[in-house]
C-alpha positions as CSV (number, residue, x, y, z in Angstrom):
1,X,-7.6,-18.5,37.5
2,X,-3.9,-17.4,37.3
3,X,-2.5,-15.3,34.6
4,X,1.5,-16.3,33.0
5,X,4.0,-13.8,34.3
6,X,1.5,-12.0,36.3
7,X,3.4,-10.8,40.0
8,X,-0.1,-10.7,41.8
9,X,-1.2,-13.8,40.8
10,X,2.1,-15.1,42.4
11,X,1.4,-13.6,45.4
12,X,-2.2,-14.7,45.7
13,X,-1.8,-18.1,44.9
14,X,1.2,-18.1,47.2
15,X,3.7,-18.4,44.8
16,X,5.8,-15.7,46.5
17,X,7.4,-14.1,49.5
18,X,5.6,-11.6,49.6
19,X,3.8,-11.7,53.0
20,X,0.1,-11.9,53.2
21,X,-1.6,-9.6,55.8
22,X,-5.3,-11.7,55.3
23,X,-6.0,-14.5,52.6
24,X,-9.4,-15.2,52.0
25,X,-10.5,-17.6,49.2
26,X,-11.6,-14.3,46.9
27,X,-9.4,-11.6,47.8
28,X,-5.4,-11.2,49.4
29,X,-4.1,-8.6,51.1
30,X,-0.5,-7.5,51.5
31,X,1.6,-3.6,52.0
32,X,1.9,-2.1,48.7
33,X,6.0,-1.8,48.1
34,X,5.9,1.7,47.2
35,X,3.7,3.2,50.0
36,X,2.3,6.6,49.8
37,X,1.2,7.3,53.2
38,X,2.4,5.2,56.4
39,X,-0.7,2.9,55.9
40,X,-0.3,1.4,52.1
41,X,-2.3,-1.9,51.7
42,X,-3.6,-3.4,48.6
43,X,-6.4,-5.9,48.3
44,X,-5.9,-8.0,45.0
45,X,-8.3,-10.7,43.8
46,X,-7.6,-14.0,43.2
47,X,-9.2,-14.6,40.0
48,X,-7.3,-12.4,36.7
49,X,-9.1,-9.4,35.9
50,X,-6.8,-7.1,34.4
51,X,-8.7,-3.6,35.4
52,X,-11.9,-1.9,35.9
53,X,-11.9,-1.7,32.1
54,X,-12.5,-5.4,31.9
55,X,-15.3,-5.7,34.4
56,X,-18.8,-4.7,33.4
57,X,-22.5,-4.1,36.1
58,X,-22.4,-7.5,36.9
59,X,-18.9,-7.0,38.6
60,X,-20.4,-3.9,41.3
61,X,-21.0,-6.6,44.0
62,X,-16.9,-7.8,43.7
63,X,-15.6,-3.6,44.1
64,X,-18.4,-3.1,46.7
65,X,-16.9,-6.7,48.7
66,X,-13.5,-5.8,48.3
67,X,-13.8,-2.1,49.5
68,X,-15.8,-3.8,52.4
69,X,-13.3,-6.2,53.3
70,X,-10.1,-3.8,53.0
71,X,-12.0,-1.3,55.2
72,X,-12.8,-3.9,57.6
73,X,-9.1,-5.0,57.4
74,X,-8.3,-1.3,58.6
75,X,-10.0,-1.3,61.4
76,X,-9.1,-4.7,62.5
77,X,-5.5,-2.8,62.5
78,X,-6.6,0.3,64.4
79,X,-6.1,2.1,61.0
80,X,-8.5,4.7,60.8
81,X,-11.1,4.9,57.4
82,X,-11.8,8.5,57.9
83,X,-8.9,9.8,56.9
84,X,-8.0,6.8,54.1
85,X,-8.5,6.7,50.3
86,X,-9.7,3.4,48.4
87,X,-9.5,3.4,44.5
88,X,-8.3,1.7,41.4
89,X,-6.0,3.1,39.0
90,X,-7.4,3.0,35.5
91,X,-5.2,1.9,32.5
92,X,-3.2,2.7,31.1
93,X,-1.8,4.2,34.6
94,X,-1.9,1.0,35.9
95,X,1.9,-0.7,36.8
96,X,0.2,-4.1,37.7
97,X,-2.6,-5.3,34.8
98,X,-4.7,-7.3,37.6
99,X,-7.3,-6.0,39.4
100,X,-6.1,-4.4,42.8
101,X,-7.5,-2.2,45.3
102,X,-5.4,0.4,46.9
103,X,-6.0,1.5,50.4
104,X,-3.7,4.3,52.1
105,X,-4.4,6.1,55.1
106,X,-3.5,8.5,56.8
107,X,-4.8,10.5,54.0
108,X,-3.8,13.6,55.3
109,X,-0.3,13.1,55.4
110,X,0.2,12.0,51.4
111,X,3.1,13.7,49.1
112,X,2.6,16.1,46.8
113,X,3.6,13.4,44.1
114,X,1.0,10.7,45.6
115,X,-1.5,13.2,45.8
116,X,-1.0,13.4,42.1
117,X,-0.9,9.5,41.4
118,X,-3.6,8.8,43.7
119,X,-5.9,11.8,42.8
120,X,-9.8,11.1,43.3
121,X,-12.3,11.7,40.0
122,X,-8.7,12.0,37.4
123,X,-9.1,9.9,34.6
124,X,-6.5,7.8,35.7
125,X,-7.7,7.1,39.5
126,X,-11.5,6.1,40.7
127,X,-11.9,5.7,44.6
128,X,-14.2,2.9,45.2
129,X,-17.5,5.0,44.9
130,X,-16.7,6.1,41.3
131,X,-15.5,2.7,40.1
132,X,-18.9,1.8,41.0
133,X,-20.5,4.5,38.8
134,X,-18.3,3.7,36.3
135,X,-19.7,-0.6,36.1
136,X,-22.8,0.8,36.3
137,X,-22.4,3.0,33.3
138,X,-21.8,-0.4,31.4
């Protein structure tokens, strides 16, 4: 289900240029524009769900599949997961209102600024663990 005016539904339903590193009939997967480390990917679902916020217990399975499949997606690329970060950005820190996955690596080698926007347990980012939690506190 596409959303009007949404970017990411463009892109997952092909509707833009943007070039799509893996397409699967759930998920898409494509370099984030504004990377924060030399590995930026994001992992965006097909159907609209605007954020975590939207998504209640019954929605663990979909973060646990696409953590699963962007990790697995790393290391089909020789990108290393031990030193990567996975997480959602919680609104209203969010730039794109449609549920997306970010996954940067190496980890190490972040900004200070994108250490900031990407920061682990801050109310405005969960990695993948916490955003599990979180449904689950539903």
């Amino acid at each position: 289900m596409s959303q009007a005016n949404c970017i990411f539904c463009d892109i997952s339903s092909g509707k833009s240029e943007t070039a799509l590193e893996l397409d699967t009939d759930e998920f898409v997967i494509f370099k984030d524009i504004k990377p924060a480390s030399k590995n930026h990917y994001l992992i965006v679902t097909k159907h609209h769900y605007e954020s975590l916020k939207v998504l209640d217990k019954s929605h663990e399975k979909l973060v646990t599949r696409m953590e699963d499949t962007l990790k697995d997606f790393f290391k089909s690329k020789g990108i290393s997961t031990t030193d990567a970060l996975f997480g959602f950005h919680m609104p209203p820190f969010i730039s794109v209102k449609h549920l997306h996955l970010h996954g940067i690596a190496p980890r190490s080698e972040m900004g200070f600024f994108a250490r900031l926007v990407f920061k682990p347990s801050a109310p405005w980012f969960k990695c993948a663990k916490e955003a599990q939690a979180y449904l689950n506190a539903k």
